[in-house]
N, CA, C and O atoms as CSV, one atom per row, in Angstrom:
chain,resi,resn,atom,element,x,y,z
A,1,UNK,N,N,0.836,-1.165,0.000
A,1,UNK,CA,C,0.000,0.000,0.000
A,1,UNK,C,C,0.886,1.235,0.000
A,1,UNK,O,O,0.979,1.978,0.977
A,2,UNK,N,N,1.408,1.380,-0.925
A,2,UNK,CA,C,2.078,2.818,-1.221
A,2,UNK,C,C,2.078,3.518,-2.634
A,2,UNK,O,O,1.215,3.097,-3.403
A,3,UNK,N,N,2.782,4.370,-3.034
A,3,UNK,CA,C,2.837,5.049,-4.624
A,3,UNK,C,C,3.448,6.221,-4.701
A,3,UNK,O,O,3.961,6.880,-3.796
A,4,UNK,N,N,3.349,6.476,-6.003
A,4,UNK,CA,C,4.615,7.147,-6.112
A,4,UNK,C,C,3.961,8.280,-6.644
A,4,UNK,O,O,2.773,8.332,-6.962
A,5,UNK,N,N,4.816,9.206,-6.726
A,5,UNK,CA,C,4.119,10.621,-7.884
A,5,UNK,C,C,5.178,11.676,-8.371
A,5,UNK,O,O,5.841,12.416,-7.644
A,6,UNK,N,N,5.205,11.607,-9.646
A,6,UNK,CA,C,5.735,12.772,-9.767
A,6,UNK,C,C,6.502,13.597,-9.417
A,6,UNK,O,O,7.717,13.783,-9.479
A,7,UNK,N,N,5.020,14.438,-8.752
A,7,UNK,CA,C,5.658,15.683,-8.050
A,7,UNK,C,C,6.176,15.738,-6.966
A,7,UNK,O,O,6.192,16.775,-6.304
A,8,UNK,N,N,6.817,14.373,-6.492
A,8,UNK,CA,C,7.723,13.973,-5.416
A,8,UNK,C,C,8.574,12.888,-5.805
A,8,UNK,O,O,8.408,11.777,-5.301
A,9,UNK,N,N,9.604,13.136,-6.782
A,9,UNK,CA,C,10.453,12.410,-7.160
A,9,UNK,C,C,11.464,11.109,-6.505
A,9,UNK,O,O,11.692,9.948,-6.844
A,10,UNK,N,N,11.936,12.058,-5.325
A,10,UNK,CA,C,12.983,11.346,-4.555
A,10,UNK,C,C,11.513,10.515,-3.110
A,10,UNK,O,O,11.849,9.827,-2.146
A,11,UNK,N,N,10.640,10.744,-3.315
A,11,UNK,CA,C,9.648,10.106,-2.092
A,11,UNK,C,C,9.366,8.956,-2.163
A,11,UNK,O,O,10.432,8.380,-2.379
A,12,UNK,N,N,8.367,8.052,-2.103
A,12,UNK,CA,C,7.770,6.859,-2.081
A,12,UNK,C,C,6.850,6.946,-0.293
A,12,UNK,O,O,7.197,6.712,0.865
A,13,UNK,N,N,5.437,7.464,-1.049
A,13,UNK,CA,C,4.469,7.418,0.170
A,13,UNK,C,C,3.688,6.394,0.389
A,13,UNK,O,O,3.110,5.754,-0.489
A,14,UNK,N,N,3.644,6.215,1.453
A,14,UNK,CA,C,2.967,4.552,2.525
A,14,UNK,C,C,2.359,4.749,3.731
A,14,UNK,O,O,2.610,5.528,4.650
A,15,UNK,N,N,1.327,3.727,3.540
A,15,UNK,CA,C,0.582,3.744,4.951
A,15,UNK,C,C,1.460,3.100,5.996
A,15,UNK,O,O,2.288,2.199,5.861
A,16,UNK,N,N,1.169,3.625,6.833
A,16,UNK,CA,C,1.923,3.219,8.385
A,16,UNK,C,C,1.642,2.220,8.816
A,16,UNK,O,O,2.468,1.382,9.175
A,17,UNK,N,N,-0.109,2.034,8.899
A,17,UNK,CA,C,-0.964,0.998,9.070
A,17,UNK,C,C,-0.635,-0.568,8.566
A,17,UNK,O,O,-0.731,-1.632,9.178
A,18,UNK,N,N,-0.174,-0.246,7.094
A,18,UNK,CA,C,0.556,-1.406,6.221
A,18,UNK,C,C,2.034,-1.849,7.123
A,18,UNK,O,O,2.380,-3.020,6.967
A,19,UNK,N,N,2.545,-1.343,7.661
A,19,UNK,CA,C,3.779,-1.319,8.290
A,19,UNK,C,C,3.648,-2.575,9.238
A,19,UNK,O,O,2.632,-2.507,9.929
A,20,UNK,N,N,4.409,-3.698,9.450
A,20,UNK,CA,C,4.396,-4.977,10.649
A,20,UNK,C,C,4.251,-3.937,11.892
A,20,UNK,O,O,3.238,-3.777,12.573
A,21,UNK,N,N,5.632,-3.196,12.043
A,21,UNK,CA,C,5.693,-2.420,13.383
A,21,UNK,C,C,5.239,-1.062,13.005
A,21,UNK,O,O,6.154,-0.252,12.866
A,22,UNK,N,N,4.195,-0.685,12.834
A,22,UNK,CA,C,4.217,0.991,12.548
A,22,UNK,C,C,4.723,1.902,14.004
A,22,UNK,O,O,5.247,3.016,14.004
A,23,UNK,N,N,4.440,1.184,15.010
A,23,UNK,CA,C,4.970,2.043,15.904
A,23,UNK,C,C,6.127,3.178,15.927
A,23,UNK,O,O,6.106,4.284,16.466
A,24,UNK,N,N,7.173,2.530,15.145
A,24,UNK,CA,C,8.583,3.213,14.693
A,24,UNK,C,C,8.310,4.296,13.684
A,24,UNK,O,O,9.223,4.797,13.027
A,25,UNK,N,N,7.002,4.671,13.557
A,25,UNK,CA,C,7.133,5.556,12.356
A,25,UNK,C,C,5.647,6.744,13.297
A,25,UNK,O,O,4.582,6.467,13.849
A,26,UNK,N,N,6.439,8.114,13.011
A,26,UNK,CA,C,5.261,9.121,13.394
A,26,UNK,C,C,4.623,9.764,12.041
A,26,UNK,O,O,5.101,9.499,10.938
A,27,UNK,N,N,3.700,10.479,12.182
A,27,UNK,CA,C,3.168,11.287,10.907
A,27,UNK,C,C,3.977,12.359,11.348
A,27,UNK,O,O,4.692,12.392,12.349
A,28,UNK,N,N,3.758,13.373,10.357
A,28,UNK,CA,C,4.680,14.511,9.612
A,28,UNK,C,C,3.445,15.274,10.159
A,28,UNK,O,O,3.502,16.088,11.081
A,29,UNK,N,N,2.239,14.892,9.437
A,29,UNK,CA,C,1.424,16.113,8.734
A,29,UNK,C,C,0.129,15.245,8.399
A,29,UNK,O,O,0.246,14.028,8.257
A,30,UNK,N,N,-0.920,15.780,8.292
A,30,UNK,CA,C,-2.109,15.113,7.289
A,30,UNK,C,C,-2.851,15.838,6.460
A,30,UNK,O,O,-3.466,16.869,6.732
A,31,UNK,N,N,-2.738,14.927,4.801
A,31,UNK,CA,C,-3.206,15.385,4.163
A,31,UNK,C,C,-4.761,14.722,3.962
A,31,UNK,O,O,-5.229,13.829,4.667
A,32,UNK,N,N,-5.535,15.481,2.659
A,32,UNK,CA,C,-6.901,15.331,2.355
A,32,UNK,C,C,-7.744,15.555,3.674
A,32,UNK,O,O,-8.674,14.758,3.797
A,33,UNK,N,N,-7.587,16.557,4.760
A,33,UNK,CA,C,-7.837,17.041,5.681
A,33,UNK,C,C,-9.107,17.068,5.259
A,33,UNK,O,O,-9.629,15.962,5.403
A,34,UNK,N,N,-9.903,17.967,4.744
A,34,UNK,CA,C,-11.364,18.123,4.129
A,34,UNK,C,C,-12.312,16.919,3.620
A,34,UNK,O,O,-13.531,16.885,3.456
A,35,UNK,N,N,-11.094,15.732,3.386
A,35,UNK,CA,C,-11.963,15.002,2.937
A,35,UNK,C,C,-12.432,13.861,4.208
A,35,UNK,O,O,-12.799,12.730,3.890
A,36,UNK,N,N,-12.376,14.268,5.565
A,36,UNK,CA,C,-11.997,13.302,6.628
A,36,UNK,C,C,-13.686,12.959,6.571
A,36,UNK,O,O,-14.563,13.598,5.989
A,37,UNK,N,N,-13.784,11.926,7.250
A,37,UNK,CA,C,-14.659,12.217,7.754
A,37,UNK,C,C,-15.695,12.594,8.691
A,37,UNK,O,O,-15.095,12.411,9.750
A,38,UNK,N,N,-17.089,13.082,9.074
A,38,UNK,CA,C,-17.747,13.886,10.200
A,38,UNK,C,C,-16.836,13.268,11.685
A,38,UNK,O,O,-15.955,13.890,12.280
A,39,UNK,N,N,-17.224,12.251,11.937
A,39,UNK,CA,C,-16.687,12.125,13.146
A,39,UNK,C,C,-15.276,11.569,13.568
A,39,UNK,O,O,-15.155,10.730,14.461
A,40,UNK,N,N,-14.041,12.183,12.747
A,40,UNK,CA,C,-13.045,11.945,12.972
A,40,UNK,C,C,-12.355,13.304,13.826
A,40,UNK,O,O,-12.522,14.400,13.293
A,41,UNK,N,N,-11.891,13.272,14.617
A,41,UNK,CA,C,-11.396,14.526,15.588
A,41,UNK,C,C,-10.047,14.141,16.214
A,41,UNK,O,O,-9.702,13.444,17.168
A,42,UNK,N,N,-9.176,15.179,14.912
A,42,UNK,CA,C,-7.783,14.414,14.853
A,42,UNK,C,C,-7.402,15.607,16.433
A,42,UNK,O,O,-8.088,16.628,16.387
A,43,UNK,N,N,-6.658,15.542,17.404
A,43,UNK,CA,C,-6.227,15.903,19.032
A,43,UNK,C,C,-4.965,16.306,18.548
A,43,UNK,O,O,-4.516,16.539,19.671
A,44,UNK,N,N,-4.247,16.515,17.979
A,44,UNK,CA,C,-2.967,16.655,17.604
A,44,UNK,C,C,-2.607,18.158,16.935
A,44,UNK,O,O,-3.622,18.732,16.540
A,45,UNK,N,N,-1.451,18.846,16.748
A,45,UNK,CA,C,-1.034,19.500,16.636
A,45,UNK,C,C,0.033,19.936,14.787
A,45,UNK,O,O,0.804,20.845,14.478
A,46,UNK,N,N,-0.464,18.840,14.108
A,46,UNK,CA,C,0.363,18.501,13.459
A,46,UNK,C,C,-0.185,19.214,11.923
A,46,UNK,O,O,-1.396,19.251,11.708
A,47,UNK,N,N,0.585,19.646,11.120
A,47,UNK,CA,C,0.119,20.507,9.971
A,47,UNK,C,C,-1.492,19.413,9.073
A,47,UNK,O,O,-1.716,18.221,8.863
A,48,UNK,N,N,-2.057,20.434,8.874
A,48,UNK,CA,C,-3.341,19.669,7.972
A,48,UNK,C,C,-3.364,20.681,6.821
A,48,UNK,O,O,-3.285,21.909,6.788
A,49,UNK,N,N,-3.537,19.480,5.647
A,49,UNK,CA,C,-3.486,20.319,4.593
A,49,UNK,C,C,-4.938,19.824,3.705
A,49,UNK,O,O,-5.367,18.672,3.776
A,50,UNK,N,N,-5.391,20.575,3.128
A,50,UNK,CA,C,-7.115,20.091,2.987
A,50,UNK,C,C,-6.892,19.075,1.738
A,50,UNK,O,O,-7.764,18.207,1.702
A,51,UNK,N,N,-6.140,19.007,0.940
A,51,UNK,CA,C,-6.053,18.383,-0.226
A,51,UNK,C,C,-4.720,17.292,-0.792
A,51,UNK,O,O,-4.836,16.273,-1.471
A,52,UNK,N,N,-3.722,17.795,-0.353
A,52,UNK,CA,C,-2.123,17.806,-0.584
A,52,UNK,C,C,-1.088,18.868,0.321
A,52,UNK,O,O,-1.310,19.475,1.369
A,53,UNK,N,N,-0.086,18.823,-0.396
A,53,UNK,CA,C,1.028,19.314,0.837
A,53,UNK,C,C,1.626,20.131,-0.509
A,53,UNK,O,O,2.573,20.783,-0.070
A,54,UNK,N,N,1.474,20.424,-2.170
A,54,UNK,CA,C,1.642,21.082,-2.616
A,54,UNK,C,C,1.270,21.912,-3.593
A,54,UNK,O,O,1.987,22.865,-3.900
């Protein structure tokens, strides 16, 4: 569960979730912010971007 794009050449983005241990891994940031849904109420402090990050 990951992919690639473009407009992030040197990246390769993946779910955490997919991860054996995701524990070892934090988020950055979350994107498609707008598209969450009603009763998700992210507690965190961490950049939200409504669509993408560029």
């Amino acid at each position: 569960m990951a992919y690639e794009n473009d407009k992030y050449p040197e990246e390769i983005h993946f779910y955490a979730a997919s991860l054996e241990d995701s524990q070892n891994f934090s988020p950055q940031f979350h994107v498609h912010y707008a598209e969450r849904l009603p009763w998700i109420d992210l507690s965190d402090d961490l950049p939200r971007y409504d669509h993408g990050t560029g």
